[in-house]
C-alpha positions as CSV (number, residue, x, y, z in Angstrom):
1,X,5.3,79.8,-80.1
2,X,4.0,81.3,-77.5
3,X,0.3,82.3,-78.9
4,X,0.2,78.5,-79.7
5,X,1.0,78.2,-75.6
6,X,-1.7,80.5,-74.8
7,X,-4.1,78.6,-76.6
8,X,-3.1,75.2,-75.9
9,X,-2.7,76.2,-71.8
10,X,-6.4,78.6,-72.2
11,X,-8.1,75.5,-73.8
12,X,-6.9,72.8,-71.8
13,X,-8.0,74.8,-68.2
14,X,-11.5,75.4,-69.8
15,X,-11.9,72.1,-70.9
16,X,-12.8,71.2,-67.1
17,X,-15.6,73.2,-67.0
18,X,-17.6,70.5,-69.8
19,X,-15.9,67.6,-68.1
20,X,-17.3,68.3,-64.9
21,X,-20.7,69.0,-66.4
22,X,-21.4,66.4,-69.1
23,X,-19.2,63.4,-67.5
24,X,-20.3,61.1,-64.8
25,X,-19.6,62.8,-61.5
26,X,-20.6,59.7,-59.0
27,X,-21.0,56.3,-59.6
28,X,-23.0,53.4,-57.0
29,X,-23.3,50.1,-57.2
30,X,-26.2,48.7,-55.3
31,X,-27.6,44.9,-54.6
32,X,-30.6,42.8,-52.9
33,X,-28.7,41.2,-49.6
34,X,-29.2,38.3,-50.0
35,X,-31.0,38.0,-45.8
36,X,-33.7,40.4,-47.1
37,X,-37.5,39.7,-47.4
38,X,-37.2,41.4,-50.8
39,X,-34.7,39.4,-51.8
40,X,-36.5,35.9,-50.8
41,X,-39.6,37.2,-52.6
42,X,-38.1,38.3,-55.6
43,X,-35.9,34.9,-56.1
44,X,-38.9,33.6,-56.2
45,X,-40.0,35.6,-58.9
46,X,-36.9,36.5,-61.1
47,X,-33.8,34.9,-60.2
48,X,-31.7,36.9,-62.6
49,X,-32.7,39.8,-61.4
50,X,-31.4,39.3,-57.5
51,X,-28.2,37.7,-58.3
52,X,-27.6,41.3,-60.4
53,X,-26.5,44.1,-59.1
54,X,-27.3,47.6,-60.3
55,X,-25.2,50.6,-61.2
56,X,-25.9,53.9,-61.1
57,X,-23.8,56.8,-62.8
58,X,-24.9,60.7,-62.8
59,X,-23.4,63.4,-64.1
60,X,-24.1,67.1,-63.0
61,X,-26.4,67.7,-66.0
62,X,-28.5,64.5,-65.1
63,X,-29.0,65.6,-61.7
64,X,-30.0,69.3,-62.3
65,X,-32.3,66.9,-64.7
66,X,-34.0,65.3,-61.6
67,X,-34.5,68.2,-59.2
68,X,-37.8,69.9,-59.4
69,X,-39.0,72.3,-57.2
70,X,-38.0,70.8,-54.1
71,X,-37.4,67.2,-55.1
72,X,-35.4,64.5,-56.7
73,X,-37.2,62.5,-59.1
74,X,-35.6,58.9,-59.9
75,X,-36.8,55.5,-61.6
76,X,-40.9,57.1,-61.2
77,X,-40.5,58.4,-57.7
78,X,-40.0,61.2,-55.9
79,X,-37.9,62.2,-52.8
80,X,-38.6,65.2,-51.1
81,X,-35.1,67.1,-50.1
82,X,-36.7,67.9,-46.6
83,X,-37.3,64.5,-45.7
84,X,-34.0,63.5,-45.8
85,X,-33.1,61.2,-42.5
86,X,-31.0,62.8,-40.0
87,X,-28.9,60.1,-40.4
88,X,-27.7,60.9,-43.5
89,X,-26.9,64.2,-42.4
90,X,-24.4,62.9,-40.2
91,X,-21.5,62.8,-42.9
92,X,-22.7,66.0,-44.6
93,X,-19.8,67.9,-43.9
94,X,-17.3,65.4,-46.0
95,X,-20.0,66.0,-48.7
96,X,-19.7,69.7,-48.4
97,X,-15.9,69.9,-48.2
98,X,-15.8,67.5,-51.3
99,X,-18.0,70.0,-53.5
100,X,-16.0,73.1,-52.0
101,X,-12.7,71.4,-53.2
102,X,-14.4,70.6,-56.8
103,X,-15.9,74.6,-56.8
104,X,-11.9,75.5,-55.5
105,X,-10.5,73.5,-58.7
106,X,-12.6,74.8,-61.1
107,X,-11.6,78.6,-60.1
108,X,-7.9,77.6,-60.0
109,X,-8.6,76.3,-64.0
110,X,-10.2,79.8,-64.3
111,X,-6.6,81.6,-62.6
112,X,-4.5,79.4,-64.8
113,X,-6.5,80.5,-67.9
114,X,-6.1,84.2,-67.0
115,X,-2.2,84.0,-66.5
116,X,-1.8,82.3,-69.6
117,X,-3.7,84.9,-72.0
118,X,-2.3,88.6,-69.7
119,X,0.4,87.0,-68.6
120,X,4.1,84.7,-69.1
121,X,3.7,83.4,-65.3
122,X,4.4,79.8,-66.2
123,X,5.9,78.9,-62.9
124,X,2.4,80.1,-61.6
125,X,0.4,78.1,-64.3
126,X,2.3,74.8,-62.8
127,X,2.2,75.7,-59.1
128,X,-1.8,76.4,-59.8
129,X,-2.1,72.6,-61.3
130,X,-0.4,70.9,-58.8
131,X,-2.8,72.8,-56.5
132,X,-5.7,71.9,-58.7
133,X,-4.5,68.2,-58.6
134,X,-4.7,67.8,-54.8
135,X,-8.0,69.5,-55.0
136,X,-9.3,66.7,-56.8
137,X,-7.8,63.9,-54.9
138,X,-8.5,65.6,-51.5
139,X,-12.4,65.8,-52.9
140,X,-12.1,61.9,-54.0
141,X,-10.9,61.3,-50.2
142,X,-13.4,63.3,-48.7
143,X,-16.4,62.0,-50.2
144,X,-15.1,58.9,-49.2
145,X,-15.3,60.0,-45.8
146,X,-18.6,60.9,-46.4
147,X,-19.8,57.6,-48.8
148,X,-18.0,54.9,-45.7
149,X,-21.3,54.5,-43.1
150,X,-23.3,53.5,-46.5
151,X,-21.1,51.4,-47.7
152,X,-20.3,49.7,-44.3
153,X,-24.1,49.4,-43.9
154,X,-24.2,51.7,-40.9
155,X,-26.7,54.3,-42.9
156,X,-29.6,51.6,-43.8
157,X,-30.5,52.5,-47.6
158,X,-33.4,50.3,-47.3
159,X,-35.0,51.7,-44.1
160,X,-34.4,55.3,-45.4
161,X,-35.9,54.8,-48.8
162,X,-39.3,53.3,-46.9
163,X,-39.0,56.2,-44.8
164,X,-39.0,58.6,-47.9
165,X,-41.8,56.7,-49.6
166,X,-43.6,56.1,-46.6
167,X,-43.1,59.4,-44.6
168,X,-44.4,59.2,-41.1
169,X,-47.2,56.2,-41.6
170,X,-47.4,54.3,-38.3
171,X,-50.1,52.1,-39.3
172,X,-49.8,48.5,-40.9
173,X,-48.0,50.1,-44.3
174,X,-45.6,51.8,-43.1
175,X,-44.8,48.9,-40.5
176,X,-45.0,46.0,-43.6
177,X,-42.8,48.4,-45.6
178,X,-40.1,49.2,-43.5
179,X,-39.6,45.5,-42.5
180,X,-39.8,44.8,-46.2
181,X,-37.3,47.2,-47.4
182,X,-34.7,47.1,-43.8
183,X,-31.3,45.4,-44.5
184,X,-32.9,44.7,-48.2
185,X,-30.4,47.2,-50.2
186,X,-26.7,47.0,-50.2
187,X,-24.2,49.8,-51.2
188,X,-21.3,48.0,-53.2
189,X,-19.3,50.8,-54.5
190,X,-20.4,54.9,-53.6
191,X,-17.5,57.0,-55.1
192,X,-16.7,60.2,-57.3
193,X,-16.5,59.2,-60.9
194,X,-14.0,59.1,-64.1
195,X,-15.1,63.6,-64.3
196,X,-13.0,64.2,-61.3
197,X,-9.9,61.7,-62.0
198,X,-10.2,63.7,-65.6
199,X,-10.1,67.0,-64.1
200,X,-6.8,65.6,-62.2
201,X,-5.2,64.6,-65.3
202,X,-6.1,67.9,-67.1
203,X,-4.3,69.5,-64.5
204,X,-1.4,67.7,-64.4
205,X,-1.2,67.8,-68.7
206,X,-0.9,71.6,-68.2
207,X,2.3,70.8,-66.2
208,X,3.8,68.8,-68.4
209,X,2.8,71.2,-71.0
210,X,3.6,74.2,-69.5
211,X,7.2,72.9,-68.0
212,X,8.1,71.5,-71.8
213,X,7.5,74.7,-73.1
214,X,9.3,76.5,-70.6
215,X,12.5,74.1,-70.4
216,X,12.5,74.4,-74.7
217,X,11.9,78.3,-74.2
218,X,15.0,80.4,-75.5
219,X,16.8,81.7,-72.4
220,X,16.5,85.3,-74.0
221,X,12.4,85.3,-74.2
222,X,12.5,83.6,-70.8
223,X,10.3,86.1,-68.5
224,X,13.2,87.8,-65.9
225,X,12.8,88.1,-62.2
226,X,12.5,91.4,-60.9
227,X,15.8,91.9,-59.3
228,X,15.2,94.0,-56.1
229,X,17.5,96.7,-55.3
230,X,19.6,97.7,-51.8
231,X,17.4,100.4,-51.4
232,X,14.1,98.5,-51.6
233,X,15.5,95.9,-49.0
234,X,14.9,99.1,-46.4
């Protein structure tokens, strides 16, 4: 029995690794306000199509997908990565801490797949995926944190996307464009997707599996604690 809790334990903390990498990561919901020049325009055009809204999923395969030497590439255009509004930047650091906690969860799947093939630390392997779990919820709060001025409308998506297409034009485009495209682009929803609420419950199945197989573990293969003696207390 336990080989089969090696391999169940090894498979389940790599499984995170394609979960993180093929699933959807982040997930937006954008609309036309409905106060927008682009929206008055297009109503006139296609009503169906302003009354929707849009919704955008990525996974970390898709984006590596879309950045090309220096820029993101996304329905036919491109953004350059060193235009990006300062802004944006201002929430960076929730974004940072969010992808540091992700990076932290996948190394502790890594640590709870090495104890369960050297070692019979299952106490470790539980206290590991309770850590792993709050790594994923404290990324899904952070990038909240960081997701909050677009959602609120404080970070104009509009006004930033005319400034990427646009760059610095001053002249009667640029002008026409960024009126055009300010206050015209709502974010509904900007949030970490189903990949990360999977890597939580992957984590917390190795609990449940690891602390059924310890409870239903004879007492006599039970691994014993190291009992220290008078002499080492000195």
């Amino acid at each position: 029995m336990k080989i089969v809790n090696r391999i169940v334990v090894t498979i389940m903390a790599f499984s995170v690794f394609p979960l993180m990498f093929f699933l959807n990561l982040l997930r937006a919901v954008l609309s036309i306000s409905e106060d927008s020049s682009l929206y008055s325009i297009l109503s006139k055009i296609a009503s169906d199509t302003v009354n929707s809204r849009m919704e955008i999923t990525l996974s970390v395969k898709e984006a590596m997908g879309y950045f090309k030497d220096g820029k993101f590439s996304f329905a036919g255009m491109d953004f350059s990565t060193k235009k990006i509004p300062a802004e944006m930047l201002v929430t960076k650091n929730w974004l940072i801490a969010a992808a540091v906690l992700l990076v932290v969860a996948l190394l502790i799947a890594l640590v709870i797949a090495g104890c369960a093939i050297f070692t019979e630390a299952y106490r470790t392997e539980m206290c590991l995926g309770a850590g792993g779990i709050v790594c994923a919820f404290a990324a899904v709060r952070c990038f909240a944190k960081f997701a909050a001025p677009f959602v609120s409308g404080k970070i104009d998506i509009g006004e930033m996307l005319a400034k990427n297409l646009l760059g610095d034009d001053s002249g009667i485009v640029g002008t026409l464009g960024t009126a055009f495209l300010k206050k015209s682009i709502s974010v509904d929803v900007l949030q970490l997707s189903n990949a990360v609420m999977l890597l939580a419950i992957v984590f917390f199945a190795i609990i449940l599996w690891t602390l059924a197989f310890y409870i239903t573990l004879p007492e006599k293969d039970k691994p014993k604690r190291i009992k220290k003696s008078a002499g080492a207390k000195r």
